[in-house]
Wavefront OBJ file of the C-alpha trace (Angstrom):
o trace
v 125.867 105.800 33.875
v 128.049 106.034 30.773
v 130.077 109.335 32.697
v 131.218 106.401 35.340
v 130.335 109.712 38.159
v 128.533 108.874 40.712
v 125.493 110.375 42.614
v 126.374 111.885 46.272
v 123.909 113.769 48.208
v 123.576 117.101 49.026
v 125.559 117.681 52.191
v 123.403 118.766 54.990
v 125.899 121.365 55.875
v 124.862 123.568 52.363
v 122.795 125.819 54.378
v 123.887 128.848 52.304
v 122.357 127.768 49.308
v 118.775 126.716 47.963
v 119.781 123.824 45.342
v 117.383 120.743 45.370
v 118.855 117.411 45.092
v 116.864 115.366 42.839
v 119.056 112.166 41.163
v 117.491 112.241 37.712
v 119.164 108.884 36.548
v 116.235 107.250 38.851
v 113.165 109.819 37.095
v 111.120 108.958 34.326
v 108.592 111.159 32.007
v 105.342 112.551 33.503
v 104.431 115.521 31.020
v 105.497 115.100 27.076
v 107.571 117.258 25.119
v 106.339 119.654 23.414
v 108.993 122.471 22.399
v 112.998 122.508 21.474
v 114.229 125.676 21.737
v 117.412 125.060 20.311
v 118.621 128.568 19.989
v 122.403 128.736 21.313
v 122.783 130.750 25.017
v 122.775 134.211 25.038
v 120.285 134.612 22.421
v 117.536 135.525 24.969
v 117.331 132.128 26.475
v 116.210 133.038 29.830
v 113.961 135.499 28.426
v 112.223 132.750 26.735
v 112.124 130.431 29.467
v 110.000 132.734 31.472
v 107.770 133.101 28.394
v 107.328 129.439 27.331
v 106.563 128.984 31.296
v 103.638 131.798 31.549
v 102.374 129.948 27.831
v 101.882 126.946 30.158
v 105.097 124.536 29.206
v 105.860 123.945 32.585
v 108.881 123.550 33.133
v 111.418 124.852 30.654
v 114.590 123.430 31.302
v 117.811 125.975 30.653
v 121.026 125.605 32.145
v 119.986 127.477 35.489
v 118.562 124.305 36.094
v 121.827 122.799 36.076
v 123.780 124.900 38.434
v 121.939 126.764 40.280
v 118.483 124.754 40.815
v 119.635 121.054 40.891
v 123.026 120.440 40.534
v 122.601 116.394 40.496
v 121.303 117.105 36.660
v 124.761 117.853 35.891
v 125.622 113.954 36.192
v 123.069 112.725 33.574
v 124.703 115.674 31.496
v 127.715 114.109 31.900
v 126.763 110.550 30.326
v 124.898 112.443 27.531
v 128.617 114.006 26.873
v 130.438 110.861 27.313
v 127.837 108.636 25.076
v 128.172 111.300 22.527
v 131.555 112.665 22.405
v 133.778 109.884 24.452
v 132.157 107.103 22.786
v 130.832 105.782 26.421
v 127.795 103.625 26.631
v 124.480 104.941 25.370
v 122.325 107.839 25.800
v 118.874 107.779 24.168
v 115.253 108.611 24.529
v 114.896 106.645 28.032
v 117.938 108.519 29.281
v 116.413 111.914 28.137
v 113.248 111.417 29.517
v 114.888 110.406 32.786
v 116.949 114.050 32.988
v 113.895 116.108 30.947
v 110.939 113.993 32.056
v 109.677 116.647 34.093
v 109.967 119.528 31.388
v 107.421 120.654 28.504
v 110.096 122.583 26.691
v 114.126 123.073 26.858
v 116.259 125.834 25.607
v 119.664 127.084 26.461
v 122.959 125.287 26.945
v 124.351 122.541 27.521
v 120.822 120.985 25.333
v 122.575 122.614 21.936
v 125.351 120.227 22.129
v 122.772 117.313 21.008
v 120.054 119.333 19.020
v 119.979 116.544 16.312
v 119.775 113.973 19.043
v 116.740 115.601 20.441
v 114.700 116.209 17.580
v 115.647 112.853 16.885
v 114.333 111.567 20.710
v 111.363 113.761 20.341
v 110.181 114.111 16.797
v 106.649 115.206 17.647
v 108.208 118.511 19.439
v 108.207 121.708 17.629
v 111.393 123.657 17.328
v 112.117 127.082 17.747
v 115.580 128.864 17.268
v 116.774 132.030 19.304
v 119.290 134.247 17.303
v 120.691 137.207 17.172
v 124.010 138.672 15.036
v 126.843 137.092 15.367
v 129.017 140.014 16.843
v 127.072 140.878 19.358
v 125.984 137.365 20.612
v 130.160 136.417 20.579
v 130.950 139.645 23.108
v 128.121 138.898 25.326
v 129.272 135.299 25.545
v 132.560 136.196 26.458
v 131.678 138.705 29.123
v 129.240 136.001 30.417
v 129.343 131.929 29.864
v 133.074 132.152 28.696
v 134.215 134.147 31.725
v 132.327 131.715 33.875
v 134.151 128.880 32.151
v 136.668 129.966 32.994
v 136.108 131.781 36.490
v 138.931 130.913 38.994
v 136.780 131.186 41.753
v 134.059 128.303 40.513
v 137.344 126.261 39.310
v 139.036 126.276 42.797
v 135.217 125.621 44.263
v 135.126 122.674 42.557
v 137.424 121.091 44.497
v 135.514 121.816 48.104
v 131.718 122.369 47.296
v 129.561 119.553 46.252
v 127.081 121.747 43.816
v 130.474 123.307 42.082
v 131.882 119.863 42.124
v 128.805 118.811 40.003
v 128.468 122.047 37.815
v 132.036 123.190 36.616
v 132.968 119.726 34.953
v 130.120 119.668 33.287
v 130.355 123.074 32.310
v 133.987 122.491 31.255
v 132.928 119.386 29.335
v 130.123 121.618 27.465
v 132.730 124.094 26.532
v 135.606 122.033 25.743
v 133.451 119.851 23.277
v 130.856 122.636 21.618
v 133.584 125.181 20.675
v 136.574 123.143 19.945
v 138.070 124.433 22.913
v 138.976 127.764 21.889
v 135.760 129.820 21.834
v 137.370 133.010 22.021
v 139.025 132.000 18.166
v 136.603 129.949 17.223
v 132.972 130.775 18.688
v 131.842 132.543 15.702
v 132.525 130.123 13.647
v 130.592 127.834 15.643
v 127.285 129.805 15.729
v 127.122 129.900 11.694
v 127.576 126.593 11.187
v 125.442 125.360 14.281
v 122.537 127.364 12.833
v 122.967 126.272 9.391
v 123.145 122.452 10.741
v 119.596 123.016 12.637
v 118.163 124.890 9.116
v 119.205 121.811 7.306
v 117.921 119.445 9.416
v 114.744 120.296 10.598
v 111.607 121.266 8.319
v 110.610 124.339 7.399
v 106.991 124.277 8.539
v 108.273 122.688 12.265
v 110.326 125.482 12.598
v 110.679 129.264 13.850
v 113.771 131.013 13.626
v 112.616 133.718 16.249
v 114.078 136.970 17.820
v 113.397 138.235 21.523
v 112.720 141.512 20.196
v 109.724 140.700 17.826
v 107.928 139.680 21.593
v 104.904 137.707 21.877
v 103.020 137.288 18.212
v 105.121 135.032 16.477
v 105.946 132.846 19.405
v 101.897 132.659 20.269
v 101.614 132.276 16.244
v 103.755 129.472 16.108
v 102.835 127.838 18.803
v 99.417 128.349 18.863
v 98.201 130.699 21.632
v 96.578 133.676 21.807
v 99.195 136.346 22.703
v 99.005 137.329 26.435
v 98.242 140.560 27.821
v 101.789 141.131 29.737
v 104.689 142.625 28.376
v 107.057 139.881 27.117
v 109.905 139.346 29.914
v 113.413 140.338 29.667
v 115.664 138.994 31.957
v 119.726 137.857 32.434
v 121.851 141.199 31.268
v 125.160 140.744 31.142
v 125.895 142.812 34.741
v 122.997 140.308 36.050
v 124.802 137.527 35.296
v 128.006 138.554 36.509
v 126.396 139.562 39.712
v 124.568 136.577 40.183
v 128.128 133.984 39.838
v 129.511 136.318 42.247
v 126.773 135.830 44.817
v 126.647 132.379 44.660
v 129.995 131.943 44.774
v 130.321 133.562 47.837
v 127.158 131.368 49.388
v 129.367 128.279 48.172
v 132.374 129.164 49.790
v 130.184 129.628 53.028
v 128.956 126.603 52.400
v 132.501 125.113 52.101
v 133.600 127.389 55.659
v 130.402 125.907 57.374
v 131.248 122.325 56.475
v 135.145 122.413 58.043
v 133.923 124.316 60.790
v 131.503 121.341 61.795
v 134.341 118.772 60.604
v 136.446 120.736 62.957
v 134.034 120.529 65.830
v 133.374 117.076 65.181
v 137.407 116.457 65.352
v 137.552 118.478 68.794
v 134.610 117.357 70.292
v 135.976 113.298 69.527
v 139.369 114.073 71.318
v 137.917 115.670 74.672
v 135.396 112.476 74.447
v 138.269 110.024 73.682
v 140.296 112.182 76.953
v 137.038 111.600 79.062
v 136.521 108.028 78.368
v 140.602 107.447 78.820
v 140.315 109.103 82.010
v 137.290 107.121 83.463
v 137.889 103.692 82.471
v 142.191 103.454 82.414
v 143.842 101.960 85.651
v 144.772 105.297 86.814
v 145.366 104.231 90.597
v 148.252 102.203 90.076
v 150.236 104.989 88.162
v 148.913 107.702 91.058
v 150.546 105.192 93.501
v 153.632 104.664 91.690
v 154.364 108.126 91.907
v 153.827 108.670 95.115
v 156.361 106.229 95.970
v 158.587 107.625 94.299
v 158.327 110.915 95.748
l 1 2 3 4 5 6 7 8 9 10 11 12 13 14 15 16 17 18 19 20 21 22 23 24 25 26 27 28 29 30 31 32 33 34 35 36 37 38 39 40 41 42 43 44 45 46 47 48 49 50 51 52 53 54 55 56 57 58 59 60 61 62 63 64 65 66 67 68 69 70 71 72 73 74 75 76 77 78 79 80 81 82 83 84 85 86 87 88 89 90 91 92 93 94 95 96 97 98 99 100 101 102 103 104 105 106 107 108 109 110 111 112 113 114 115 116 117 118 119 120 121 122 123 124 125 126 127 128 129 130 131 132 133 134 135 136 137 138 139 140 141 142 143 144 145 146 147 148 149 150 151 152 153 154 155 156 157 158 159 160 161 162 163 164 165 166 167 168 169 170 171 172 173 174 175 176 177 178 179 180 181 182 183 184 185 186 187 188 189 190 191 192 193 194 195 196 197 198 199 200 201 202 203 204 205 206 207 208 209 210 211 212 213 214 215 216 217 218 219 220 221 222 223 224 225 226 227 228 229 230 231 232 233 234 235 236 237 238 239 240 241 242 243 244 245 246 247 248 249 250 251 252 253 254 255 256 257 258 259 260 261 262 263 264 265 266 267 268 269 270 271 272 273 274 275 276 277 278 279 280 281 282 283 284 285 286 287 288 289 290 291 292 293 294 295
């Protein structure tokens, strides 16, 4: 636990939202790992995590699996960033089979911030790299992943909803750390030299440099399937995304109004209790008798 965060569970008051609450820290591996997509996000990420799962590599982790599927992954995210960047204990191959033991592949962010320390954990993997031009993938970020960085909404959530709580550090850390903290300035710089770090580093023949648009051959090619008969999947537009924070923020802050309305009723329902039990078991007579003397 080199983050020092804890693990809480899932209040039973989230009834607004769908999240599992799985603590990886206490997971291990059960299928091996087979692909690294180490593409950066918004190069067709989620896309390709529909297509690696219909090819079989069940599942493909992305960061939807993060915060909006299980939020609890978030912590073991967290000790990977301190380890790494904070100089915080360790984080190795037992700690990324723990968060990824139950994936086949991974793509997407927050996995980009330790693409060397992956291929490194799983050398027997083959890697694949989304990409797209630079221009285009640095306003789609911003419309998208930076605006959610930075979304007011998710940041005052954090302080109320347990699956914000979880996902906007994290998310914050992942920013903060991957872009220098200025993304808007400095993203584009970024994406050059991330891609010419991964080109360097990994061998030609182990690698496919691959975009969305050229569908289903090379992928199969390079991974060795036979190209399936359905149209390759598109998926996560930039209005999609947008939509879909929105939404769940809104089932959050439910979440958050359902939880302080039960607190509430728990706080009301212990005072007329308390009043109840006063009444029945406090020498009452006495008082009642006083009075009446008085009168």
């Amino acid at each position: 636990m080199a983050s020092g965060i804890p693990y809480t569970p899932r209040p039973m008051t989230d009834i607004f939202t769908n999240d599992t609450d799985v603590d990886r820290r206490q997971c291990k591996r059960i299928v091996p790992m087979r692909v690294l997509a180490l593409g950066l996000g918004r190069t067709g990420t989620a896309s390709l995590r529909i297509a690696l799962n219909q090819l079989g590599y069940n599942d493909t982790y992305h960061m939807m699996n993060a915060s909006v599927e299980n939020p609890p992954d978030c912590l073991m995210w967290q000790d990977a960033f301190a380890a790494k960047y904070d100089k915080k204990g360790k984080f190795g191959r037992e700690e990324w089979d723990k968060l990824l033991g139950h994936c086949q592949a991974i793509c997407d962010w927050p996995a980009v911030a330790f693409a060397k320390e992956l291929i490194e954990a799983y050398p027997e993997a083959k890697v694949l790299i989304t990409t797209r031009d630079v221009d285009s993938w640095h306003d789609s970020v911003m419309k998208t992943v930076n605006w959610r960085a930075n979304d007011p909404e998710l940041r005052w959530l954090s302080r109320f909803d347990w699956a914000s709580n979880l996902y906007y550090p994290m998310l914050r850390k992942f920013w903060d750390c991957f872009f220098y903290g200025d993304f808007e300035n400095r993203g584009k710089e970024r994406f050059v030299d991330y891609y010419a770090e991964l080109r360097s580093i990994v061998p030609k023949e182990n690698m496919l440099e691959y975009k969305i648009g050229s569908g289903w051959q090379p992928l199969c090619e390079f991974l060795g399937h036979e190209t399936p008969s359905v149209p390759f999947p598109r998926s996560n537009d930039t209005d999609g995304f947008v939509n879909r924070c929105r939404t769940r923020n809104r089932a959050q802050m439910m979440n958050v109004a359902f939880r302080y309305m039960i607190a509430g009723g728990a706080v009301v329902a212990t005072a007329l209790s308390a009043a109840m039990a006063f009444q029945q078991f406090s020498p009452i007579e006495p008082l009642l008798e006083m009075v009446s003397q008085a009168a």
